[in-house]
PDB file with one MODEL, atoms N, CA, C and O in Angstrom:
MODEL        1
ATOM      1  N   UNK A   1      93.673 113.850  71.753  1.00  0.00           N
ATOM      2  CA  UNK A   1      93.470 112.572  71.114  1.00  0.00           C
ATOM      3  C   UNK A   1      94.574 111.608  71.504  1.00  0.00           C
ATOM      4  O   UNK A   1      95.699 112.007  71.805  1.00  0.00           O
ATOM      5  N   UNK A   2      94.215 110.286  71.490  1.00  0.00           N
ATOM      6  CA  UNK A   2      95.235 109.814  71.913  1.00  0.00           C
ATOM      7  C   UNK A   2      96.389 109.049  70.981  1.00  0.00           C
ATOM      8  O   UNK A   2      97.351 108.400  71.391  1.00  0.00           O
ATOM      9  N   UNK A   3      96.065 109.278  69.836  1.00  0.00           N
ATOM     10  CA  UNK A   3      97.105 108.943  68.774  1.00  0.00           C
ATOM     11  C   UNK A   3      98.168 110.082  68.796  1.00  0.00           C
ATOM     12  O   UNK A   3      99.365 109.840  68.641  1.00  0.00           O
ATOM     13  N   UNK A   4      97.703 111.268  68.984  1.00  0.00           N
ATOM     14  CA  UNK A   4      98.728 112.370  68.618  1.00  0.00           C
ATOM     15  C   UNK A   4      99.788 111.912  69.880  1.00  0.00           C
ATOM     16  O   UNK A   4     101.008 111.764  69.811  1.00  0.00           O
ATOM     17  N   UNK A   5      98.569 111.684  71.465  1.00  0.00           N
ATOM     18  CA  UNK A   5      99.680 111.734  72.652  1.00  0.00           C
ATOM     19  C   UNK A   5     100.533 110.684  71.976  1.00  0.00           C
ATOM     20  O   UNK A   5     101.551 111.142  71.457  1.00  0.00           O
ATOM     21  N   UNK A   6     100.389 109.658  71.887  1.00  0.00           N
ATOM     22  CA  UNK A   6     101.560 108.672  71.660  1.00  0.00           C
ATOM     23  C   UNK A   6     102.621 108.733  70.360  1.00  0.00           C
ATOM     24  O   UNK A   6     103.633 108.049  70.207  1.00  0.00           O
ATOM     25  N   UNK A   7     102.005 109.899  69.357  1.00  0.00           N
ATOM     26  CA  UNK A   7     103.081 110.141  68.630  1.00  0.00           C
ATOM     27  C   UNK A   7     103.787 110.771  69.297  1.00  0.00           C
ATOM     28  O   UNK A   7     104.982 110.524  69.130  1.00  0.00           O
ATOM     29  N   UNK A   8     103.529 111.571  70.071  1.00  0.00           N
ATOM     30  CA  UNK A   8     104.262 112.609  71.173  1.00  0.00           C
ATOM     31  C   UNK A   8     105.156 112.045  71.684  1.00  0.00           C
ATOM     32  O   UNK A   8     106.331 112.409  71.637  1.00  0.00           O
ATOM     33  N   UNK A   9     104.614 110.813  72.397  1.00  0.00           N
ATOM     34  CA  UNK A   9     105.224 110.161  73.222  1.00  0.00           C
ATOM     35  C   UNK A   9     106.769 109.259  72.560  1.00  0.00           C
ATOM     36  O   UNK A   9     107.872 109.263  73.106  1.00  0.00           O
ATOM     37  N   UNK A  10     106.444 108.645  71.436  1.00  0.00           N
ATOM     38  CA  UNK A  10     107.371 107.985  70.507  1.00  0.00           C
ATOM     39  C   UNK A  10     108.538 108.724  70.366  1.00  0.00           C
ATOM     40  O   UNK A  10     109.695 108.562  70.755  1.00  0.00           O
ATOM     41  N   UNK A  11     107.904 109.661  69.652  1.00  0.00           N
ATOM     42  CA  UNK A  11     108.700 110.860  68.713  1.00  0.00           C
ATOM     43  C   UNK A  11     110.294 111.175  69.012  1.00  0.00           C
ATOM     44  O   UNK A  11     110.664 110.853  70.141  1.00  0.00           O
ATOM     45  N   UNK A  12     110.990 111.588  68.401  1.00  0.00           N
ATOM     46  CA  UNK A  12     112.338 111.675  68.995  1.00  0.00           C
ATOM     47  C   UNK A  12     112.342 113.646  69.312  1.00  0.00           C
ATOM     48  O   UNK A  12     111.673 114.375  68.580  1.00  0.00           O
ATOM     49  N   UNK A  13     113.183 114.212  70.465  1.00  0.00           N
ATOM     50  CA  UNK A  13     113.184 115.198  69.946  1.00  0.00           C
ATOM     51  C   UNK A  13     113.034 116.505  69.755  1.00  0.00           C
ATOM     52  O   UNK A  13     112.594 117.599  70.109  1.00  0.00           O
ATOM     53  N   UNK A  14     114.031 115.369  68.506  1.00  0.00           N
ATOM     54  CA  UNK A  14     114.252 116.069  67.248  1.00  0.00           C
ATOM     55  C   UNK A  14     113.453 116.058  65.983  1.00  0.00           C
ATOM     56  O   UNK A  14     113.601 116.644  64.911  1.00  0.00           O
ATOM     57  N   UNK A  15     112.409 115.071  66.508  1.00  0.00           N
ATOM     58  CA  UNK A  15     111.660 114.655  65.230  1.00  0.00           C
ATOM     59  C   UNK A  15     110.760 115.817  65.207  1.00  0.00           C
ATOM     60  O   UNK A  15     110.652 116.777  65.970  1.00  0.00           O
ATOM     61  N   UNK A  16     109.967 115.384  63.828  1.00  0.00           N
ATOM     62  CA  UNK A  16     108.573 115.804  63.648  1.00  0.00           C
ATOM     63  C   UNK A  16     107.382 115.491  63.377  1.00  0.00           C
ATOM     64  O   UNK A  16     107.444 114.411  62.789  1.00  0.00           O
ATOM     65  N   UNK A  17     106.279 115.832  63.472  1.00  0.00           N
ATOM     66  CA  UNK A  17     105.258 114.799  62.995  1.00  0.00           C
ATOM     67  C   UNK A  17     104.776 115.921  61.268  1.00  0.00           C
ATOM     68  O   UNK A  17     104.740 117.131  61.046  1.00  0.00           O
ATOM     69  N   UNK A  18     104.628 115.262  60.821  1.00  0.00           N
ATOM     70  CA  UNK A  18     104.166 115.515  59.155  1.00  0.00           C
ATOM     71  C   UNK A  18     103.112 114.786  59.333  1.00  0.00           C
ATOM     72  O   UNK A  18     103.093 113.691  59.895  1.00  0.00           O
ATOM     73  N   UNK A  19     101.542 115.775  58.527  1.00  0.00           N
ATOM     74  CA  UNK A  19     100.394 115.909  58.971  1.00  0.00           C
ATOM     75  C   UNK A  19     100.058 115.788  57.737  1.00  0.00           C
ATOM     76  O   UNK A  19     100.804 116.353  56.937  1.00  0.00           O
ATOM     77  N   UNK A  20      98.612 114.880  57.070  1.00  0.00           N
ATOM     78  CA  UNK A  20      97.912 115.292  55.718  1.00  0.00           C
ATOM     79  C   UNK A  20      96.236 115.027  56.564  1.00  0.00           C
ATOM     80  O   UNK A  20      96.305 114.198  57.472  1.00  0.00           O
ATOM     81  N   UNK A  21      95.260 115.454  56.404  1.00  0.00           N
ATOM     82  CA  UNK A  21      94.194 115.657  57.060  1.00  0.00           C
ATOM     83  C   UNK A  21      93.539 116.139  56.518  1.00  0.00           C
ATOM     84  O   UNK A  21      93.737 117.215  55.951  1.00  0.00           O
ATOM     85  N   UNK A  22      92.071 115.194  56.513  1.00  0.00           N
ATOM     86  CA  UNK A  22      90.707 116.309  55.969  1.00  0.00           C
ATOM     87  C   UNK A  22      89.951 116.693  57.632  1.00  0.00           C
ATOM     88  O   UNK A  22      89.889 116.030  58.667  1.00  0.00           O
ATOM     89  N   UNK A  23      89.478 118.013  57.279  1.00  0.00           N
ATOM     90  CA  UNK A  23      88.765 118.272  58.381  1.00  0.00           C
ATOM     91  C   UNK A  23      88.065 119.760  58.177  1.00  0.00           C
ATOM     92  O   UNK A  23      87.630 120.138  57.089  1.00  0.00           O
ATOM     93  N   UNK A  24      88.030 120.435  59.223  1.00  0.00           N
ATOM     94  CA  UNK A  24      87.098 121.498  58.875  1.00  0.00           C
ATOM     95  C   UNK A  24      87.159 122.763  57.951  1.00  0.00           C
ATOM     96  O   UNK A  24      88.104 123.536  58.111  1.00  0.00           O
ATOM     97  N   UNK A  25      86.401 122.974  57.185  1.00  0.00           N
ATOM     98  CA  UNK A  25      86.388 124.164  56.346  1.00  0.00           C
ATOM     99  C   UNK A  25      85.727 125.229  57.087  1.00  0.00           C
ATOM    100  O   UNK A  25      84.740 125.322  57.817  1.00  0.00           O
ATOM    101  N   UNK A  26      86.863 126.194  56.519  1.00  0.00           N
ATOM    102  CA  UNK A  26      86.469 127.723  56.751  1.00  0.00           C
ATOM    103  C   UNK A  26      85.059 128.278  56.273  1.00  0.00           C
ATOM    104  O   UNK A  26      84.817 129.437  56.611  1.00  0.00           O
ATOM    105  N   UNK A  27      84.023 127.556  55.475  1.00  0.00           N
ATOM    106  CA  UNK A  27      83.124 128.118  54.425  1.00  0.00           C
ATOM    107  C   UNK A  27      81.833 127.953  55.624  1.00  0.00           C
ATOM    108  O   UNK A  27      81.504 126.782  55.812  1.00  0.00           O
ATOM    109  N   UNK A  28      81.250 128.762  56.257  1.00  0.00           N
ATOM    110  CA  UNK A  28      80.311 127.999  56.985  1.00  0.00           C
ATOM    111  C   UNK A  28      79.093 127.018  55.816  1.00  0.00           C
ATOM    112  O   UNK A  28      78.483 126.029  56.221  1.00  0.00           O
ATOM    113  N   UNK A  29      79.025 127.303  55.076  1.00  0.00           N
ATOM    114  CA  UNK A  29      77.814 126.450  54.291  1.00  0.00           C
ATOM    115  C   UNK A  29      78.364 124.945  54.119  1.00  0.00           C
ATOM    116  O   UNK A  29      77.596 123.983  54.119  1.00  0.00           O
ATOM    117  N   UNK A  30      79.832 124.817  53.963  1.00  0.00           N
ATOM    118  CA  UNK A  30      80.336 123.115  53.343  1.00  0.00           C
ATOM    119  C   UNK A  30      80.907 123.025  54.799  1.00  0.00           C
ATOM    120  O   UNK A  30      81.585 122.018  55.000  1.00  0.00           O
ATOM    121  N   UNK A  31      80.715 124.176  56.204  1.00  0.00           N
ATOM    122  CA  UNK A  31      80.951 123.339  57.740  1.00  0.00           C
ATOM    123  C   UNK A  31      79.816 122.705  58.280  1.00  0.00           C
ATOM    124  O   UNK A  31      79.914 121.819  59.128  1.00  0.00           O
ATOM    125  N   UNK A  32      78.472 123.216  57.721  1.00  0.00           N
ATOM    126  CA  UNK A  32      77.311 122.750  57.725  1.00  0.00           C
ATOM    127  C   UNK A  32      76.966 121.224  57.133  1.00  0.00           C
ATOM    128  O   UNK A  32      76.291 120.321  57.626  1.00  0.00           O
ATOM    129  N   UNK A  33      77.616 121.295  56.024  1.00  0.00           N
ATOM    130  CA  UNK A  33      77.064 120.035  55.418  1.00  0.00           C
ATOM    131  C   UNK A  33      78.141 119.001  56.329  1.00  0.00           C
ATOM    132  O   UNK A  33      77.674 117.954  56.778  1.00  0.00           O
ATOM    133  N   UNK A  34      79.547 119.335  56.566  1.00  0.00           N
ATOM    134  CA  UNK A  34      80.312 118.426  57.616  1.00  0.00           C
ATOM    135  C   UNK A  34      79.477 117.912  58.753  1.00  0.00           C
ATOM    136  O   UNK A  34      79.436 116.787  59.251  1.00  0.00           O
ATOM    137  N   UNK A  35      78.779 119.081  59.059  1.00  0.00           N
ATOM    138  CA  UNK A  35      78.398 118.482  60.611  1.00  0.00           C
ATOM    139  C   UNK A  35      77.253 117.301  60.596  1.00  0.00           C
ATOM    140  O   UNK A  35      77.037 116.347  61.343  1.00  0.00           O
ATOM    141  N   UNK A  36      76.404 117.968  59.009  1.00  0.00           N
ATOM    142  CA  UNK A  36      75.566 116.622  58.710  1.00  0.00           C
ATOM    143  C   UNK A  36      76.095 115.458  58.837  1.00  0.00           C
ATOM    144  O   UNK A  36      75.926 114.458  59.534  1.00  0.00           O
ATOM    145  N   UNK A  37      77.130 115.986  57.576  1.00  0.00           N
ATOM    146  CA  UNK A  37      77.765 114.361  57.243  1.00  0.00           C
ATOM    147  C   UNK A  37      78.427 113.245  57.975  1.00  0.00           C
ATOM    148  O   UNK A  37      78.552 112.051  57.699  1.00  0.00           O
ATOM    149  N   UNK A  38      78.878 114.085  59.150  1.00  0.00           N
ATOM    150  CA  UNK A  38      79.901 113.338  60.322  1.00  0.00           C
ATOM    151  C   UNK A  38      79.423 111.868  60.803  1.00  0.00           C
ATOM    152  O   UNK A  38      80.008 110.785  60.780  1.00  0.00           O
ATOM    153  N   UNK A  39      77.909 112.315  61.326  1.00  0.00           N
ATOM    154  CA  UNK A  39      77.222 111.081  62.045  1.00  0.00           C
ATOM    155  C   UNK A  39      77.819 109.563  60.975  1.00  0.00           C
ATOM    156  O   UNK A  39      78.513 108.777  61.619  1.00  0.00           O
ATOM    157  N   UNK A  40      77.577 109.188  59.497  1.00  0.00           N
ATOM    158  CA  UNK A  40      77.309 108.865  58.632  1.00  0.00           C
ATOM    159  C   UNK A  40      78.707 108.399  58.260  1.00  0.00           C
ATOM    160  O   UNK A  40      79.042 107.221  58.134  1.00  0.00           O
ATOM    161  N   UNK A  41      79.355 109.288  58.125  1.00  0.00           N
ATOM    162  CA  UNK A  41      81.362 109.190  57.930  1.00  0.00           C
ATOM    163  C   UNK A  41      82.074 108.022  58.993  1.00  0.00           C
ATOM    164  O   UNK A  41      82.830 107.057  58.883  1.00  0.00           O
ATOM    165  N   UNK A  42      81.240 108.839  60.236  1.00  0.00           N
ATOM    166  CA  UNK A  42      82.147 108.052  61.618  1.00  0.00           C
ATOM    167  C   UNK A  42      81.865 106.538  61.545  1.00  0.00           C
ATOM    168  O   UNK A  42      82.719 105.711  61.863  1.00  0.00           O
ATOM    169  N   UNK A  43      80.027 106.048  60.904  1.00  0.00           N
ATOM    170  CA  UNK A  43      79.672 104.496  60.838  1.00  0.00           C
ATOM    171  C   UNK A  43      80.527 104.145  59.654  1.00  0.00           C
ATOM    172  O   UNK A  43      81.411 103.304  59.810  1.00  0.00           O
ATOM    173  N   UNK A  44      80.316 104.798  58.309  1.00  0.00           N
ATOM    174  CA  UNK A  44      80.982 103.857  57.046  1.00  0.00           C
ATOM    175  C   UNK A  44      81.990 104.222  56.948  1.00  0.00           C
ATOM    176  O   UNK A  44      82.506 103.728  55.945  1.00  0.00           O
ATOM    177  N   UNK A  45      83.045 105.281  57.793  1.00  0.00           N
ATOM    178  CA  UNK A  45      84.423 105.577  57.138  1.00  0.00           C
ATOM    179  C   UNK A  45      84.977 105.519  58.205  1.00  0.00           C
ATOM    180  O   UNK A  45      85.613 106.499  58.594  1.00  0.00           O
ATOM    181  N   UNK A  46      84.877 104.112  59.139  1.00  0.00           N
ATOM    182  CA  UNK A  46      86.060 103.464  60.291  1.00  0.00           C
ATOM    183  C   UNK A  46      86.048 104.764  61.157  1.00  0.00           C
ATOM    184  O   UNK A  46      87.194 105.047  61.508  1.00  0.00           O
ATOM    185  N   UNK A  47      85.372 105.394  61.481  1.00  0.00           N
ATOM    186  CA  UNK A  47      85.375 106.655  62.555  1.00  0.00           C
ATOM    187  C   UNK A  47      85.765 108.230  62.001  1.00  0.00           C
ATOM    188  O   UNK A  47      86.014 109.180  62.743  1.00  0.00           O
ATOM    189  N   UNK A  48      85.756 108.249  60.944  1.00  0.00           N
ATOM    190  CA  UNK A  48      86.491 109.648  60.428  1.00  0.00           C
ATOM    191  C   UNK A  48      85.138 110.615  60.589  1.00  0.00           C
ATOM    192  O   UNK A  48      84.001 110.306  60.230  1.00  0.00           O
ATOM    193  N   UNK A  49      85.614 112.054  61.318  1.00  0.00           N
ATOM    194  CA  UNK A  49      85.147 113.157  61.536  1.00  0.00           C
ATOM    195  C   UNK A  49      85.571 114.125  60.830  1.00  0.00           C
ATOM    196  O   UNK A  49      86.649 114.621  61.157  1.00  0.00           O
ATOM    197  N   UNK A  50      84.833 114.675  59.647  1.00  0.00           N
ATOM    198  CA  UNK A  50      85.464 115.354  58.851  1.00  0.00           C
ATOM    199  C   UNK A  50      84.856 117.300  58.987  1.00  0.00           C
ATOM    200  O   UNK A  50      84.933 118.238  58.193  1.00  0.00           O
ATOM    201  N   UNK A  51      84.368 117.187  60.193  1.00  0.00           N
ATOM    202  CA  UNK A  51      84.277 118.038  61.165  1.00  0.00           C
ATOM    203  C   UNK A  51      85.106 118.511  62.048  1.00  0.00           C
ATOM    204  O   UNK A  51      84.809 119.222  63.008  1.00  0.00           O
ATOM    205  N   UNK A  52      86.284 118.083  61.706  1.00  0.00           N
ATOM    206  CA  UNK A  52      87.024 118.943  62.908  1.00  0.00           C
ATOM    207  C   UNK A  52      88.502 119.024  62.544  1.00  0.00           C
ATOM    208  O   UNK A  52      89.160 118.218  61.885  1.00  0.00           O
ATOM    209  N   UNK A  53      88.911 120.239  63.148  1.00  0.00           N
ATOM    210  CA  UNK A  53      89.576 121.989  63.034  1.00  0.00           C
ATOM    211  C   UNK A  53      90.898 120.804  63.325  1.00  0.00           C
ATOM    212  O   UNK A  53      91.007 120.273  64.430  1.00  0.00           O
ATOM    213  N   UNK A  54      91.663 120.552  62.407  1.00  0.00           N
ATOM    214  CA  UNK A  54      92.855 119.516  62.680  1.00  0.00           C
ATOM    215  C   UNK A  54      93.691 120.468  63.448  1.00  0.00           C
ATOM    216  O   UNK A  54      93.820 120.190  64.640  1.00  0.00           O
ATOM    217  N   UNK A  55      94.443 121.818  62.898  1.00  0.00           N
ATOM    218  CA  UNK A  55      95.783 122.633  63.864  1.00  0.00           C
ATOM    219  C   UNK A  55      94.955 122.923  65.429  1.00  0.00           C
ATOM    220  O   UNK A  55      95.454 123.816  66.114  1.00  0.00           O
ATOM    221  N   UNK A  56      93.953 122.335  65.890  1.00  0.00           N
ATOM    222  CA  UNK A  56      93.334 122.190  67.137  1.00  0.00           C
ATOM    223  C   UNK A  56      93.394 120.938  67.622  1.00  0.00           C
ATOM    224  O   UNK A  56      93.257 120.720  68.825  1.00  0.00           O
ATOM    225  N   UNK A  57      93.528 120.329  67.054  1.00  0.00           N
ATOM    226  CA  UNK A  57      93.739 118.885  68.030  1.00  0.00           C
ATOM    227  C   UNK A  57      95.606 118.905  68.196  1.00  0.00           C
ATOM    228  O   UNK A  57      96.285 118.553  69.161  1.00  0.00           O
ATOM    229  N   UNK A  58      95.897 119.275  67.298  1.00  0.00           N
ATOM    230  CA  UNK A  58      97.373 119.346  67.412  1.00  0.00           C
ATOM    231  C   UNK A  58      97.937 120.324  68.281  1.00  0.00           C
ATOM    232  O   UNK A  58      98.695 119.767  69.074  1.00  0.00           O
ATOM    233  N   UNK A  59      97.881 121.456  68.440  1.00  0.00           N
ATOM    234  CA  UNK A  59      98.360 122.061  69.097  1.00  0.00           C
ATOM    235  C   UNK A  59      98.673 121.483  70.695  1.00  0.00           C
ATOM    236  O   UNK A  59      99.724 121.310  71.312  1.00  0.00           O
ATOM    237  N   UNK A  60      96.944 121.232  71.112  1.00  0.00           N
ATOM    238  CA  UNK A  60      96.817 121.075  72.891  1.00  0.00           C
ATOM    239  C   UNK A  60      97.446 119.799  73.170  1.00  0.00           C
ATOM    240  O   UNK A  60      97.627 119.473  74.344  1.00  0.00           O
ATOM    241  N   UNK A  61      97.878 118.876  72.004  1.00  0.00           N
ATOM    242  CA  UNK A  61      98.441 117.218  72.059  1.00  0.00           C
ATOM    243  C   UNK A  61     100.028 117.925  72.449  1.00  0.00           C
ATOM    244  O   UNK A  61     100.891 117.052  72.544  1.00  0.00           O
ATOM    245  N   UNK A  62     100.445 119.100  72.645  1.00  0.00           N
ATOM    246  CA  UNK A  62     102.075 118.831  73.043  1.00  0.00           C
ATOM    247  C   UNK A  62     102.854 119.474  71.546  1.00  0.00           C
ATOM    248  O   UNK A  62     104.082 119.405  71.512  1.00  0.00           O
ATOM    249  N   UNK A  63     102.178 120.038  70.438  1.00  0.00           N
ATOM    250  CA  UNK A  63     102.886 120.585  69.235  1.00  0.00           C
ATOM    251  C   UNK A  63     103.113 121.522  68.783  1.00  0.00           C
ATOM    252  O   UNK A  63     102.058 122.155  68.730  1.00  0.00           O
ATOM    253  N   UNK A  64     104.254 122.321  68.202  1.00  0.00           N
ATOM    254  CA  UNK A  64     104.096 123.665  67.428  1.00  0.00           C
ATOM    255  C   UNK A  64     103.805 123.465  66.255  1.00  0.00           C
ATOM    256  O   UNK A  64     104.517 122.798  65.505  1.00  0.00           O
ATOM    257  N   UNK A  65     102.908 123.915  65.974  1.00  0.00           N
ATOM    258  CA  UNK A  65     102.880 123.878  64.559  1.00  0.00           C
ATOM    259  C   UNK A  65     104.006 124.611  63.587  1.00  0.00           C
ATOM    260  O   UNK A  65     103.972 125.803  63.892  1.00  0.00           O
ATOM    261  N   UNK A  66     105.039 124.386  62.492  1.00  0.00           N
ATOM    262  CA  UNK A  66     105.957 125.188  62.163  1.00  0.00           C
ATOM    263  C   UNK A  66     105.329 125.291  60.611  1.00  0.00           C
ATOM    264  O   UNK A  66     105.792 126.122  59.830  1.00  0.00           O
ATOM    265  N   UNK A  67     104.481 124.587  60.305  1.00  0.00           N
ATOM    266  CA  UNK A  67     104.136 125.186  58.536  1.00  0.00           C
ATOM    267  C   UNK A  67     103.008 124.440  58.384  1.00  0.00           C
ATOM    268  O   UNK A  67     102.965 123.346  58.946  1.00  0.00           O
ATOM    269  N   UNK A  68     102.080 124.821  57.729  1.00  0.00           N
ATOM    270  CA  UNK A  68     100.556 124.849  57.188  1.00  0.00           C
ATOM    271  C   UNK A  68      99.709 125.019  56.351  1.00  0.00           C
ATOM    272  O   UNK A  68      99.085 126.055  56.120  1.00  0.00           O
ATOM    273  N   UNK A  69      99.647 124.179  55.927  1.00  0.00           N
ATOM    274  CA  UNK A  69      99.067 124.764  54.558  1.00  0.00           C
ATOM    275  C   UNK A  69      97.689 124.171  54.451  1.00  0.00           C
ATOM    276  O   UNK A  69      97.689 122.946  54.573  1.00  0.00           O
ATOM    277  N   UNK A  70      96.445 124.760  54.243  1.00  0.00           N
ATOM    278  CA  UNK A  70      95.098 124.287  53.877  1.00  0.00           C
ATOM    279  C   UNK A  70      94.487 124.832  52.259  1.00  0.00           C
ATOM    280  O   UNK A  70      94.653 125.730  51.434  1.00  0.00           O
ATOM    281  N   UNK A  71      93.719 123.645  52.489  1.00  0.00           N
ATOM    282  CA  UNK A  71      92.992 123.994  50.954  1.00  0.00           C
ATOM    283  C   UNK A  71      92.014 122.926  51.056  1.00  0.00           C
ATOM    284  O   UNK A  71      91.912 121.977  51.833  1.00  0.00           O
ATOM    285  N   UNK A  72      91.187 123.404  49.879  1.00  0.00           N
ATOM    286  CA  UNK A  72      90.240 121.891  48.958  1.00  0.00           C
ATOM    287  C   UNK A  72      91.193 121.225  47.868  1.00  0.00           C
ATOM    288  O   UNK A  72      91.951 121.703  47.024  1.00  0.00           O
ATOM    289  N   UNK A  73      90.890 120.088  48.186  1.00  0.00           N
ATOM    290  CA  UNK A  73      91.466 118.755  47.059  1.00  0.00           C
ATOM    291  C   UNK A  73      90.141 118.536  45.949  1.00  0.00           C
ATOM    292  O   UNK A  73      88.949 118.717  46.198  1.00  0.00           O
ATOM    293  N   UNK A  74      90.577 118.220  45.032  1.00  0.00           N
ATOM    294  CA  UNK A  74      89.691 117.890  43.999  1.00  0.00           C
ATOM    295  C   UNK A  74      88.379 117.359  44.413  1.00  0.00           C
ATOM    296  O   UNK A  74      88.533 116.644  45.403  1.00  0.00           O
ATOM    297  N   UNK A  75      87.188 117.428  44.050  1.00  0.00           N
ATOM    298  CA  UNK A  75      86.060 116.273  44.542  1.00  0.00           C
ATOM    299  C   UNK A  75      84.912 117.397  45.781  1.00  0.00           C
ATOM    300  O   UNK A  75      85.076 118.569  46.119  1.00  0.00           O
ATOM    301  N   UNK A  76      83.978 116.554  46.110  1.00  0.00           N
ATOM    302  CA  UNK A  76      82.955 116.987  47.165  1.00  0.00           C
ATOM    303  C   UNK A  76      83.888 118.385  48.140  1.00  0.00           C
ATOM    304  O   UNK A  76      85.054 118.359  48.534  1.00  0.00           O
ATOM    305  N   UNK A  77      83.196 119.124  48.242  1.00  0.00           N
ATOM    306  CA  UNK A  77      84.222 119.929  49.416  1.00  0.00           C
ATOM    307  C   UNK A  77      84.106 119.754  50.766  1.00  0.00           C
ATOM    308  O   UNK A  77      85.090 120.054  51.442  1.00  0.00           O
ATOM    309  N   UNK A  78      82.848 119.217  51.472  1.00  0.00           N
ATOM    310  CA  UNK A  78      82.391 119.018  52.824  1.00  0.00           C
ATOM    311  C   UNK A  78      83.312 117.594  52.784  1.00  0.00           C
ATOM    312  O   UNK A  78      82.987 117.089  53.858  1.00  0.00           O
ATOM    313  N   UNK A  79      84.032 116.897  52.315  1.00  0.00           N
ATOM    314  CA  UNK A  79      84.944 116.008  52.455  1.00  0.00           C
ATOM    315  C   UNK A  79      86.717 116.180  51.978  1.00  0.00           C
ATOM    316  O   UNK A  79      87.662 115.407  52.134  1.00  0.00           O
ATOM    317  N   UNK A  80      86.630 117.512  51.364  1.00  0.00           N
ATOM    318  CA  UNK A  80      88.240 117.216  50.533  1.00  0.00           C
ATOM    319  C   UNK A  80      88.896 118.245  50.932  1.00  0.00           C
ATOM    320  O   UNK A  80      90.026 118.471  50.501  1.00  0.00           O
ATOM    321  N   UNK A  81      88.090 119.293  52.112  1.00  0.00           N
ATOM    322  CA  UNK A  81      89.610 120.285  53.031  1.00  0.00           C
ATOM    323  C   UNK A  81      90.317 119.575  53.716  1.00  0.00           C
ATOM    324  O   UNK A  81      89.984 118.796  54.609  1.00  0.00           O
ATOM    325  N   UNK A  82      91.645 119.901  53.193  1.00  0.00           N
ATOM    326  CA  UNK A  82      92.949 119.476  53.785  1.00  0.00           C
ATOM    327  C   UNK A  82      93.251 120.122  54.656  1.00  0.00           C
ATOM    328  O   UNK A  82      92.790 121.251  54.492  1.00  0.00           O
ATOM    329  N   UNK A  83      93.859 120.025  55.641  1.00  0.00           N
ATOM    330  CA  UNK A  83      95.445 120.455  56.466  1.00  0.00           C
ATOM    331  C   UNK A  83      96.598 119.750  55.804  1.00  0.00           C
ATOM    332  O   UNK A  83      96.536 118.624  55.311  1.00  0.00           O
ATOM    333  N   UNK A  84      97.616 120.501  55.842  1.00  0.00           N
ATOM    334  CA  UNK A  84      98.835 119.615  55.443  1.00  0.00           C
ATOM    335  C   UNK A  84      99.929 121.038  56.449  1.00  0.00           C
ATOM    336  O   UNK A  84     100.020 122.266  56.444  1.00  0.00           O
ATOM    337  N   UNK A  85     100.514 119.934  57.137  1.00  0.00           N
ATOM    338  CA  UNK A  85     101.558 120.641  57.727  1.00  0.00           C
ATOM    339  C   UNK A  85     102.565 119.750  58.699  1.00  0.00           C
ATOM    340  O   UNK A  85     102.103 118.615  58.820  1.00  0.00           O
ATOM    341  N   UNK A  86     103.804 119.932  59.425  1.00  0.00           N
ATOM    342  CA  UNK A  86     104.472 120.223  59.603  1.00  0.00           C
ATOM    343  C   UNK A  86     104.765 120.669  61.462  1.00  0.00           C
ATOM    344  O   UNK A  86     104.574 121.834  61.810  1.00  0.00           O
ATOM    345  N   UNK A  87     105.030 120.058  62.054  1.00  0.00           N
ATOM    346  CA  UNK A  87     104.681 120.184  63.747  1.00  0.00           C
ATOM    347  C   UNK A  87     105.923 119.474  64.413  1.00  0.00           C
ATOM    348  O   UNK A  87     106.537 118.518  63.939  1.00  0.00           O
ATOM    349  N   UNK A  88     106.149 120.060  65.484  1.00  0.00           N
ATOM    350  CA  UNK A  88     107.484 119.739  66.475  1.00  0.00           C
ATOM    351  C   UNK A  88     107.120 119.785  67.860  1.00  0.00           C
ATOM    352  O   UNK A  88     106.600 120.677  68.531  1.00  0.00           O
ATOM    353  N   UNK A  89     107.551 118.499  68.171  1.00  0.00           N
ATOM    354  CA  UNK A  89     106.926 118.735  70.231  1.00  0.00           C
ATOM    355  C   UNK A  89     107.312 120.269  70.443  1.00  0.00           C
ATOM    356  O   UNK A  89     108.231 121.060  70.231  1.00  0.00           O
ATOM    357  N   UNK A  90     106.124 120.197  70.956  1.00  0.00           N
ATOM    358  CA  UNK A  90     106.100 121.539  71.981  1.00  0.00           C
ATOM    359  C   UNK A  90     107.466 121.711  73.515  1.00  0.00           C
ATOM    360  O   UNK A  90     107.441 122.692  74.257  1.00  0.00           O
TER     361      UNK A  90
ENDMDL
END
């Protein structure tokens, strides 16, 4: 993606990038309803894909991942799995 490259690119480092993200669930039944929902998300929610595996776009952008944490946030679940983590240029 090309936001991550240019955080990459910015980044000091020593820095890190600190991550909060909805994206894919482990559940195949609420990855199902994601894949519905995506088409629909990407027109009314400014491009958001709430289909996709966030510690995967991060990794191949240049990152280690150093801490991770996933879950559901309150609300719909095919919209409220998090990533939250924690990443250092590769």
């Amino acid at each position: 993606m090309h936001a991550l490259a240019e955080v990459k690119r910015v980044l000091r480092p020593d820095g890190q990038l600190l991550f909060v993200e909805h994206g894919l669930s482990p559940d195949p039944k609420v990855q199902a309803w994601q894949q519905r929902l995506t088409p629909i998300c990407k027109r009314v929610g400014g491009g958001c894909h709430p289909n996709r595996k966030i510690d995967d776009l991060v990794r191949p952008a240049g990152f280690d991942i150093v801490q991770l944490q996933t879950g559901y946030l309150p609300g719909p679940r095919p919209m409220t799995f998090t990533y939250q983590g924690i990443a250092r240029p590769a």
